[in-house]
C-alpha positions in Angstrom: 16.3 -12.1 6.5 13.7 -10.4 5.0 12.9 -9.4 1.6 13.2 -5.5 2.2 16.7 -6.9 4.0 18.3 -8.5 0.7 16.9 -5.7 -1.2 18.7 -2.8 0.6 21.9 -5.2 0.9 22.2 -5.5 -2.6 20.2 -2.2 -3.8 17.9 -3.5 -5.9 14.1 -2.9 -6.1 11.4 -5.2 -3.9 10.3 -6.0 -7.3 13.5 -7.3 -8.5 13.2 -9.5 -5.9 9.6 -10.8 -6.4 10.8 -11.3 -10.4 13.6 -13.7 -9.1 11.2 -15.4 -7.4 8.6 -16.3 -10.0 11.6 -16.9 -12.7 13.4 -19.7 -9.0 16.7 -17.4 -10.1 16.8 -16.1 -7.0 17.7 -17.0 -3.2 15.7 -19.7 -1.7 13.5 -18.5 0.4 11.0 -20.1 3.5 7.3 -19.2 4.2 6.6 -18.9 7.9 3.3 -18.4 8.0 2.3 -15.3 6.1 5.9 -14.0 6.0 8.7 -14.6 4.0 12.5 -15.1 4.9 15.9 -15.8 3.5 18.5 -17.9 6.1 21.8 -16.0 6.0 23.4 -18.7 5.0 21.2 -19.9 2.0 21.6 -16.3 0.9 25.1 -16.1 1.0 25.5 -19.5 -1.0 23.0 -18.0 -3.6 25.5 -15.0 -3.6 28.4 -17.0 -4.1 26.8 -18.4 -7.3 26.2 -15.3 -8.9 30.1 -14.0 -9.2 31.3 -12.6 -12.3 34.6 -15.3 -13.0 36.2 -12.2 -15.1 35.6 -9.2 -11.9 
């Protein structure tokens, strides 16, 4: 996935994104040469992690 992908999946800002990044809060993510993706599945273990016990 893309960065612009997990963005419009969980309507946040690109730059919400990029802020997860430099503070390693968010998804891992993999350089491929000048791009950047997120595996499904690391994504939605990342997700997992981030429920709200009370909701």
């Amino acid at each position: 996935m893309t960065p612009k992908e997990i963005c419009h999946e969980l309507q946040i800002p690109e730059q919400t994104f990029y802020q997860w990044r430099v503070k390693h809060t968010g998804p891992r993510a993999h350089r491929i040469g000048r791009h950047l993706r997120i595996s499904r599945t690391d994504f939605n273990a990342w997700l997992a992690t981030t429920e709200d016990p009370i909701g």
